[in-house]
DOKETOR-213631 format. One record per residue: x, y, z of N, C-alpha, C in turn; residue in one letter. Coordinates in steps of 0.001 Angstrom, whole numbers, padded with zeros to 6 digits, always signed. Example, Ala and Ser with C-alpha at 12.3 -4.5 7.8 and 13.67 -1.06 7.14 Angstrom:
% DOKETOR-213631
+013190-005690+007800+012300-004500+007800+013200-003300+007800A+012850-002250+007080+013670-001060+007140+012900+000030+007870S
END
This chain:
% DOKETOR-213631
+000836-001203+000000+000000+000000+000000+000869+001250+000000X+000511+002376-000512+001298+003420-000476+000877+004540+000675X+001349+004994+000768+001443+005929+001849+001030+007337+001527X-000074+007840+002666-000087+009402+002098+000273+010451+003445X+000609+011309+003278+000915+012682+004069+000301+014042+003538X-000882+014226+004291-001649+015529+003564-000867+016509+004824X-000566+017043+003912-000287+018486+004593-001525+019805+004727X-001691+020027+005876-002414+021201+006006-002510+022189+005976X-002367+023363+005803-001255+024758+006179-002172+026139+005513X-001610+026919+006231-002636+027993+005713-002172+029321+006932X-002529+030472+006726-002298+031772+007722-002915+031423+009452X-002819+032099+010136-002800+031890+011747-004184+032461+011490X-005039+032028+012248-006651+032048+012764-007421+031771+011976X-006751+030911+010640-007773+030860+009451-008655+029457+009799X-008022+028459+011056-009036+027561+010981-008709+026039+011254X-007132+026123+011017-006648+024573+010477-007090+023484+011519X-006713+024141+012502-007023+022752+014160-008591+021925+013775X-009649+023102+013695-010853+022594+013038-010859+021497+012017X-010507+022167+011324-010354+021272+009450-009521+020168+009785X-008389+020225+010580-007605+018824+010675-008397+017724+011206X-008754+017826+012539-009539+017429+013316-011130+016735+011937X-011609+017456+011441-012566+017029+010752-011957+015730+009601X-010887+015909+009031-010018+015393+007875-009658+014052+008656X-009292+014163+009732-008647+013306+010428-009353+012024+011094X-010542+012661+011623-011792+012125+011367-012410+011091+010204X-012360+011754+009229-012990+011183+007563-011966+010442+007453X-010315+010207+007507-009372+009216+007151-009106+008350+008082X-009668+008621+009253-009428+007910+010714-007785+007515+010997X-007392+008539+010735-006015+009191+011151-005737+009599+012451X-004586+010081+012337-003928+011092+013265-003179+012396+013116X-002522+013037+013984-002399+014592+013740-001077+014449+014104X-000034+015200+012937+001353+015749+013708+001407+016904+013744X+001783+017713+014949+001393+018972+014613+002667+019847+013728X+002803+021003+012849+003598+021232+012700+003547+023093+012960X+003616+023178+014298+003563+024471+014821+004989+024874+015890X+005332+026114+015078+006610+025964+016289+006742+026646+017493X+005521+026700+018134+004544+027516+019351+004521+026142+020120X+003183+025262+019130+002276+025003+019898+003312+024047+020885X+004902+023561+020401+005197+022394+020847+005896+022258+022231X+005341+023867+022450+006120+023838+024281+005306+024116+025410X+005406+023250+026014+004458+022672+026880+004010+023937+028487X+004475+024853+028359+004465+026038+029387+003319+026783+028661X+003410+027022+027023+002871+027874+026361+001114+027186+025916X+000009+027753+026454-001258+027092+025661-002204+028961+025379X-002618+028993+026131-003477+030232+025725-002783+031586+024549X-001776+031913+024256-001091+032525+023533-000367+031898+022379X-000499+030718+021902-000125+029639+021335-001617+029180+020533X-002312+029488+020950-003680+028863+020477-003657+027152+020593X-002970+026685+021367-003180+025063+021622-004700+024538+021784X-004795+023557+020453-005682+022738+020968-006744+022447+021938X-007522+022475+022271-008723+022745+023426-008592+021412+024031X-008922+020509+025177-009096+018909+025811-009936+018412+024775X-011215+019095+024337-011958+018074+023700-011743+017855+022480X-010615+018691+021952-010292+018617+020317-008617+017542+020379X-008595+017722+021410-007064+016809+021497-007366+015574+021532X-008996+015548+022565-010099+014167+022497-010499+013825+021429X-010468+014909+020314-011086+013719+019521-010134+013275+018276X-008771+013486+018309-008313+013257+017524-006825+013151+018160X-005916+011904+018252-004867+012125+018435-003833+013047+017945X-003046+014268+018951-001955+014719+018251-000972+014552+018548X+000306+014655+018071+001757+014588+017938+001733+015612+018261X+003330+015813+018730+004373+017231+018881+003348+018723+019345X+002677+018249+020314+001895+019475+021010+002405+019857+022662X+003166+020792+023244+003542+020986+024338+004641+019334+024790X+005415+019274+023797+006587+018327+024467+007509+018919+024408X+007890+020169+025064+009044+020223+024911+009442+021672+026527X+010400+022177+026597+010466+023335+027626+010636+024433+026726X+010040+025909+027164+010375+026870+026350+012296+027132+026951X+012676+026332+027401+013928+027003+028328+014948+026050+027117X+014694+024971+026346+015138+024228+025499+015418+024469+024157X+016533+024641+024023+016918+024719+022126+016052+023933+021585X+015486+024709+020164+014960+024012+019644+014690+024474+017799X+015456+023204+017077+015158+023982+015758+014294+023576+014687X+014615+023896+013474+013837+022880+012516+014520+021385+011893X+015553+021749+012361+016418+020523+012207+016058+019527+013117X+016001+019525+014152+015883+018589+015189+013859+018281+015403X+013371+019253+014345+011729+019139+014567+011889+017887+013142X+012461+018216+012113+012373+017219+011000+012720+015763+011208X+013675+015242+011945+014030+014427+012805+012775+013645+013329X+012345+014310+014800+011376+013901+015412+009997+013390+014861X+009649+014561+013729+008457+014617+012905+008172+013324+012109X+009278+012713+011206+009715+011929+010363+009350+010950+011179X+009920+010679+012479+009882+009667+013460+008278+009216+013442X+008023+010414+014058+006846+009759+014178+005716+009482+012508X+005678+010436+011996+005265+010077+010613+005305+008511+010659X+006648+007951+010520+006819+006486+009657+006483+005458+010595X+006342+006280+012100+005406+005072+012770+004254+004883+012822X+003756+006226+012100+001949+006213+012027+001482+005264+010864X+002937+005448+010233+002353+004595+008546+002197+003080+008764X+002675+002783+009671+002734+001510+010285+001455+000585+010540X+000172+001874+010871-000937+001412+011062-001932+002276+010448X-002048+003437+009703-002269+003931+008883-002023+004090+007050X-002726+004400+006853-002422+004949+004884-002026+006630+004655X-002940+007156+005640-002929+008542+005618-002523+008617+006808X-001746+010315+007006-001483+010747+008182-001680+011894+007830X-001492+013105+008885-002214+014288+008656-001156+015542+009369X-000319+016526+008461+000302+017292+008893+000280+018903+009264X+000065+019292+010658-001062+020673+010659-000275+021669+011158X-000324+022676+010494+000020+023736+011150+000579+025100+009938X+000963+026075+010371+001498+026939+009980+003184+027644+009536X+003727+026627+010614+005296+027035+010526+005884+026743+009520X+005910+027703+008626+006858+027251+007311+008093+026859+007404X+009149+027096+008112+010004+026177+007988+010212+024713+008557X+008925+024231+009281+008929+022914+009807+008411+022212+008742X+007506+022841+008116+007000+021992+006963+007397+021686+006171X+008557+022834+005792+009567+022204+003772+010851+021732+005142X+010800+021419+006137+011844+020467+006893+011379+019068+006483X+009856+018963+006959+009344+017412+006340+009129+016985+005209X+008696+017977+004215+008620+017695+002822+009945+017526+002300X+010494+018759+002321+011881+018936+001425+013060+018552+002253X+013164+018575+003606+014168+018251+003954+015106+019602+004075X+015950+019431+005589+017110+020579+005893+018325+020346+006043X+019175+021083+006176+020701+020335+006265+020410+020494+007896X+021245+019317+008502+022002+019600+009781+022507+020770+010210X+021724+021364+011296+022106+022553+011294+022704+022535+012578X+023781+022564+013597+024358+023086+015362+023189+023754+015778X+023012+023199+016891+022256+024090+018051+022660+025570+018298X+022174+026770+018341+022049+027820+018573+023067+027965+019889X+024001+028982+020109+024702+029401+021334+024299+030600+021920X+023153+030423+023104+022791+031662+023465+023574+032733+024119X+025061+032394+023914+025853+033693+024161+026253+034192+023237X+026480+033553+022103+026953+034461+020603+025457+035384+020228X+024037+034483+020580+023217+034648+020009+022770+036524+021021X+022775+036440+022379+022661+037453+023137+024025+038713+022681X+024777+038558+022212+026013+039188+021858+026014+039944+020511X+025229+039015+019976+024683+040040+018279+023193+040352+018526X+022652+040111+019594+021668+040882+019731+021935+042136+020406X+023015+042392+021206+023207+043585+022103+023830+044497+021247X+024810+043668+020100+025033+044367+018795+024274+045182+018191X+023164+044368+017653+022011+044834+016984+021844+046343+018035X+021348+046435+019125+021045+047237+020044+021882+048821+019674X+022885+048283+020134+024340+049589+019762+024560+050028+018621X+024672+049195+017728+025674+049575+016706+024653+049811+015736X+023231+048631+015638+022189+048720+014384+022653+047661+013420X+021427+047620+012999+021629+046322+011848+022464+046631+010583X+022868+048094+009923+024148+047782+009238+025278+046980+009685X+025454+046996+010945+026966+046386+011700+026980+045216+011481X+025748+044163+011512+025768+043023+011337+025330+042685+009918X+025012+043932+008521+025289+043728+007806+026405+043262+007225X+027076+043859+007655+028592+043964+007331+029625+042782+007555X+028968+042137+009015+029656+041152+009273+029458+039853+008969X+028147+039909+008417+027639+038640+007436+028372+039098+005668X+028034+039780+005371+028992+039965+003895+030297+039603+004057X+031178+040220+005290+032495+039415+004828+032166+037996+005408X+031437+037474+005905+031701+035695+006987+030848+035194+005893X+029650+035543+004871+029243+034847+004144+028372+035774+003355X+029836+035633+002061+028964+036562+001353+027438+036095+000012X+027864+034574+000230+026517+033893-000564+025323+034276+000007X+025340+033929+001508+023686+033896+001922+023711+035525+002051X+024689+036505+002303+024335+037702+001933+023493+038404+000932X+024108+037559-000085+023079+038457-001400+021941+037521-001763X+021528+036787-000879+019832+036116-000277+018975+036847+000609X+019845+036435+001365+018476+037198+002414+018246+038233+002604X+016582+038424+003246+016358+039415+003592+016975+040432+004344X+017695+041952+003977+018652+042202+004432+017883+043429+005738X+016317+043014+005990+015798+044335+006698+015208+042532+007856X+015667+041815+007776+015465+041020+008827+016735+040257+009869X+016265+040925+010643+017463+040949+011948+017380+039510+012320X+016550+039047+012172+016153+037537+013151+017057+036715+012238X+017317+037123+010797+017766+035624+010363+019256+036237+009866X+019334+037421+009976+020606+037722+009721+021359+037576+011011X+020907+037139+011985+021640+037080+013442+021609+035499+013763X+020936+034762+012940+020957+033183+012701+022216+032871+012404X+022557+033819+010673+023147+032812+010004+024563+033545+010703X+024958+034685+011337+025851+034969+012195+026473+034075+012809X+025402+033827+014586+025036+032994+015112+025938+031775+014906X+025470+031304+013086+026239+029544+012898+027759+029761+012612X+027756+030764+011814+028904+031483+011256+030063+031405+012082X+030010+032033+013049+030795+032248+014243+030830+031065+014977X+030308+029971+015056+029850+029386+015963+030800+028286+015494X+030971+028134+014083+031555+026562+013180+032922+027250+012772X+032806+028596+012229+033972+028896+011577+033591+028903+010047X+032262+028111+010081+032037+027989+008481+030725+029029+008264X+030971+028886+007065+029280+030233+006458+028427+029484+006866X+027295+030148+006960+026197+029704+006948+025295+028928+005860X+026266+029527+004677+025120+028983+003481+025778+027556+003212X+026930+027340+004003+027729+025566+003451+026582+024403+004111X+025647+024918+005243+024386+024067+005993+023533+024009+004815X+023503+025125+004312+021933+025586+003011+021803+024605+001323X+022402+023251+001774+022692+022776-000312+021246+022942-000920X+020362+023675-000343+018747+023415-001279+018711+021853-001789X+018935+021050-001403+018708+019877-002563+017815+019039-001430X+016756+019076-002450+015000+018205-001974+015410+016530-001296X+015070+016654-000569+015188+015298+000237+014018+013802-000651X+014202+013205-000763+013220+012031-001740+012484+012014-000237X+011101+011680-000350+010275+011192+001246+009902+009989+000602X+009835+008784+001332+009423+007308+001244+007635+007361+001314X+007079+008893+001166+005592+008539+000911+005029+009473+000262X+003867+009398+000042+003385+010849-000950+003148+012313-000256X+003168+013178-000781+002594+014385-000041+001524+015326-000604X+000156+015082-000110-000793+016068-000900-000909+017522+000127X-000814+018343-000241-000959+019736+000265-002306+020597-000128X-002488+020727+000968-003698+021354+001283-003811+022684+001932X-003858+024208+001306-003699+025533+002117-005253+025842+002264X-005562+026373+003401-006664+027399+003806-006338+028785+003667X-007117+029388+002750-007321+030658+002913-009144+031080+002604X-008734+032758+003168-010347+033232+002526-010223+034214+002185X-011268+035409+002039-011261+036675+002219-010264+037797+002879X-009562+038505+002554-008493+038855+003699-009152+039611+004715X-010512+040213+004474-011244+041352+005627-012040+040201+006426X-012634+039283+005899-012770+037929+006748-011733+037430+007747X-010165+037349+007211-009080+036305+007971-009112+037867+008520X-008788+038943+008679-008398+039571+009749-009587+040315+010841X-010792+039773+010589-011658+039771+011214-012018+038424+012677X-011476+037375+011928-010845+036223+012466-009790+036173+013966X-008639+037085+012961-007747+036894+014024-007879+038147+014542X-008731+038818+014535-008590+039849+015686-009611+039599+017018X-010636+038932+016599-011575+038061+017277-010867+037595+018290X-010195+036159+017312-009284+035345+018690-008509+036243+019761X-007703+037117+019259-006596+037977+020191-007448+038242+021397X-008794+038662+020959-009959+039243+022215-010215+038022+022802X-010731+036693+022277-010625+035560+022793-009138+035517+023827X-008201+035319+023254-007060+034615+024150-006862+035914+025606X-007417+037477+025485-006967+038639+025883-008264+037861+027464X-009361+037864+026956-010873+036962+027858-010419+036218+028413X-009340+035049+027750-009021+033741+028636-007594+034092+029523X-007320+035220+029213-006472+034760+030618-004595+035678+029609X-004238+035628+029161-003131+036142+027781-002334+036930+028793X-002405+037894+029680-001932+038700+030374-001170+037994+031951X-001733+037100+032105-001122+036057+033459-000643+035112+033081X-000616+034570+031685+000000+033425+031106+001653+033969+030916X+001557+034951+030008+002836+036242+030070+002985+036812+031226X+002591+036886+032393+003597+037463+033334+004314+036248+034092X+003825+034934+033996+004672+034005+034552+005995+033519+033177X+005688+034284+031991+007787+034098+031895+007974+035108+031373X+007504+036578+032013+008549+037680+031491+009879+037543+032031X+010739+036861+033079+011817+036708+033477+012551+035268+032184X+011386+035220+031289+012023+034275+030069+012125+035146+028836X+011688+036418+028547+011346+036665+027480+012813+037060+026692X+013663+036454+027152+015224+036992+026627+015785+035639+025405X+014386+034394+025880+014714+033013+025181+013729+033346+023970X+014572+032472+022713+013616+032570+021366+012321+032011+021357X+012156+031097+022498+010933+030751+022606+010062+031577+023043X+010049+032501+023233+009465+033872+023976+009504+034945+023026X+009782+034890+021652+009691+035776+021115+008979+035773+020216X+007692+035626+020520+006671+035228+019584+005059+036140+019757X+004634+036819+018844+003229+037581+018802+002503+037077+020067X+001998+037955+020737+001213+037826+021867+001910+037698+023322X+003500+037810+023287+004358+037742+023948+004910+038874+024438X+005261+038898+023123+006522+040120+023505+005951+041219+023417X+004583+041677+022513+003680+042744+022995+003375+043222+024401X+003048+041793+025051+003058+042108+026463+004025+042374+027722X+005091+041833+027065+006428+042075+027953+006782+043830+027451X+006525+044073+026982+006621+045663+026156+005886+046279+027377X+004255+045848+027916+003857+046335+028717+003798+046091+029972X+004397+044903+030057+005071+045149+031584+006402+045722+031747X+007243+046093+031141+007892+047124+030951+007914+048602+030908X+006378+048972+031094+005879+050034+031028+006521+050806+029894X+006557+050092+028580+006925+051001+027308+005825+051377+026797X+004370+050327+027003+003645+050808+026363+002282+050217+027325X+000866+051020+026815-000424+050712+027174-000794+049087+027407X-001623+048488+028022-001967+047227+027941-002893+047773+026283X-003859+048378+026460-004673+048566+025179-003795+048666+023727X-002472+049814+024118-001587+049374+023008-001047+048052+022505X-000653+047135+023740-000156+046076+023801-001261+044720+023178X-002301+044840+022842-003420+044496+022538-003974+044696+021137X-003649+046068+020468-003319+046529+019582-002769+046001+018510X-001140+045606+019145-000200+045250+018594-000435+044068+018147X-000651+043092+019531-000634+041571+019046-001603+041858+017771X-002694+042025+017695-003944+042047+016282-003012+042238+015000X-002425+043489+015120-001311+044126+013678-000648+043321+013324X+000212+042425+014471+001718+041446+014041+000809+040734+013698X-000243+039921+014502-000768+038450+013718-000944+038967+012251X-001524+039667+011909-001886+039708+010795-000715+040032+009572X+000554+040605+009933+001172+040787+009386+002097+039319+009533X+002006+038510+010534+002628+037162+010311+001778+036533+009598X+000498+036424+008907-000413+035923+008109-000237+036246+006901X+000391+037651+006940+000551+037841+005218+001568+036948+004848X+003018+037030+006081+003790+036686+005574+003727+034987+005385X+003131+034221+005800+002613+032882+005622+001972+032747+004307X+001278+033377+004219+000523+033515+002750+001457+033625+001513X+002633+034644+001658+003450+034934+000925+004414+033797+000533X+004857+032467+001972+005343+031785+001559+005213+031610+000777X+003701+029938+001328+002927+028936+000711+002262+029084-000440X+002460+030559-001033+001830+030674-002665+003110+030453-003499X+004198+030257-002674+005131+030379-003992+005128+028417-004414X+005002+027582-003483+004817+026344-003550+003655+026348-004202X+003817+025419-005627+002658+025342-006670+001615+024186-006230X+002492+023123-005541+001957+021923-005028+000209+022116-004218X+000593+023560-003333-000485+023583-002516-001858+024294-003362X-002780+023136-003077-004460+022980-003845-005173+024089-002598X-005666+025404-002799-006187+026075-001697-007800+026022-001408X-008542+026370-000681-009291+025962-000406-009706+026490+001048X-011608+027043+001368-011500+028050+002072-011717+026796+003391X-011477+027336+004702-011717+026355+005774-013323+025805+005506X-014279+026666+004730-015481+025943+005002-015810+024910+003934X-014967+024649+003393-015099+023416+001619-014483+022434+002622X-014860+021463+003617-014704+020426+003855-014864+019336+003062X-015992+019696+002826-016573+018128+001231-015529+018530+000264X-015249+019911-000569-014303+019559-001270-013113+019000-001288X-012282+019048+000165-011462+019177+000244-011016+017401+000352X-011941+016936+001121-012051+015526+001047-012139+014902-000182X-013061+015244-001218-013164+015042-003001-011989+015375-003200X-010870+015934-003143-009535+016112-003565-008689+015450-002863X-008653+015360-001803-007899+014239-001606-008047+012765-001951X-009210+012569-001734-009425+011057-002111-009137+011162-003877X-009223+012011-004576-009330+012068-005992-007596+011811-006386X-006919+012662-005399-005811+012980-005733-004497+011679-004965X-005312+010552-004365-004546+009532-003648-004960+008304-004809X-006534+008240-005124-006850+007485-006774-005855+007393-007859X-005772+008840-007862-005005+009375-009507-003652+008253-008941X-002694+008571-007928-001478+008348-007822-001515+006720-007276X-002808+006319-007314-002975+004659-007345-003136+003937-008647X-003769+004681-008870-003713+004043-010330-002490+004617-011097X-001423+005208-010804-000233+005340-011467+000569+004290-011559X+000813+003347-010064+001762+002257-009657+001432+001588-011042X
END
């Protein structure tokens, strides 16, 4: 029998936990999650984790196993993920891959190089950089340590220009000698599946939830690790807005504000990925029946290929 892996994926509040859960259901599957929030186990209300009765009704993978105090990358998520994947296939046909984090997902599809664990003293050291000197300085010092992934990346993003630093310094080697782009073969199929809708709809959505998570509690969940918010696991929408205001830099109402703006601007940028991947068939969260007619259509087609 051959093996399938639907991938799920789509912008933050558009829906997926729902739709998986339903999919997962109809294939009598299971769920890996592929969120790089949901998988630490301190973090649930600001994370949007899973509810008891949705975790009830559908087994998930990689949800709160891990410490936010713990390195953690996409390298070592592709690893784990895989793991479990090829043990689901064991007793399954289909398995079901959910979430949003684009780089966990072309980790399982496409595959990453081995990348070293992060050194949170080089990593705190070009951040205090960043601070002083400004992000030309660490322009500069990625062009001469690597001038390939230089004329790649985004050169107005601090987060990944302080990554490939970070490895740089860390090995002695560039960063881009980790990067060969070359697609990993997977031992099963992969159908991809994106949610989107309306954009005055999806940001009607996620501004909803923010008031949701702000109702359940968002403000006491964040004050038990503002004495963490210095770890990358802590640097995530709905977080660091609020550590801003316990800092008294800014309003709780500002701070409230904010989270709504970033989600949505981390939604574009999700969107922006997953359109450049042709693979993904889109589809709004409420086409359940279709979405099921395409998969089953699209696991046929590649049966009757063998």
């Amino acid at each position: 029998m051959q093996k399938y892996l639907i991938v799920l994926t789509g912008p933050t509040g558009i829906g997926k936990t729902n739709t998986g859960i339903k999919l997962a259901q109809h294939f009598n599957t299971e769920i890996v999650s592929a969120d790089s929030r949901q998988i630490y186990k301190e973090l649930c209300i600001g994370t949007a984790v899973p509810s008891k009765n949705e975790l009830e009704a559908v087994k998930h993978h990689l949800i709160q196993t891990i410490s936010v105090k713990e390195n953690y990358n996409a390298s070592r998520y592709e690893h784990e993920a895989l793991k479990i994947i090829n043990s689901l296939f064991d007793k399954h046909d289909v398995v079901l891959l959910v979430g949003g984090s684009m780089m966990y997902i072309d980790a399982v599809c496409k595959g990453i190089d081995i990348m070293p664990d992060a050194d949170p003293e080089i990593r705190n050291s070009l951040k205090e950089q960043l601070v002083k000197e400004g992000l030309e300085s660490l322009r500069f010092q990625l062009k001469k340590l690597d001038p390939e992934y230089y004329s790649k990346v985004d050169l107005k993003n601090p987060t990944r220009i302080i990554h490939a630093l970070e490895i740089s310094l860390m090995t002695g080697k560039p960063y881009s000698g980790f990067r060969s782009n070359k697609q990993k073969k997977r031992p099963f199929n992969i159908i991809k599946i994106g949610l989107n809708c309306n954009r005055e709809i999806l940001h009607r959505r996620i501004n909803r939830r923010v008031n949701e998570m702000v109702n359940a509690g968002l403000e006491t969940e964040a004050r038990q690790f503002a004495s963490f918010k210095h770890l990358n696991s802590l640097n995530t929408v709905g977080y660091k807005e609020l550590f801003s205001y316990f800092d008294h830099d800014i309003t709780f109402e500002k701070a409230t504000e904010l989270i709504k703006r970033n989600s949505r601007r981390y939604a574009r940028k999700q969107l922006t990925w997953f359109r450049r991947d042709k693979e993904v068939r889109w589809f709004e969260p409420t086409e359940i029946d279709k979405i099921i007619s395409y998969i089953t259509a699209q696991i046929k087609t590649k049966s009757d290929e063998r």
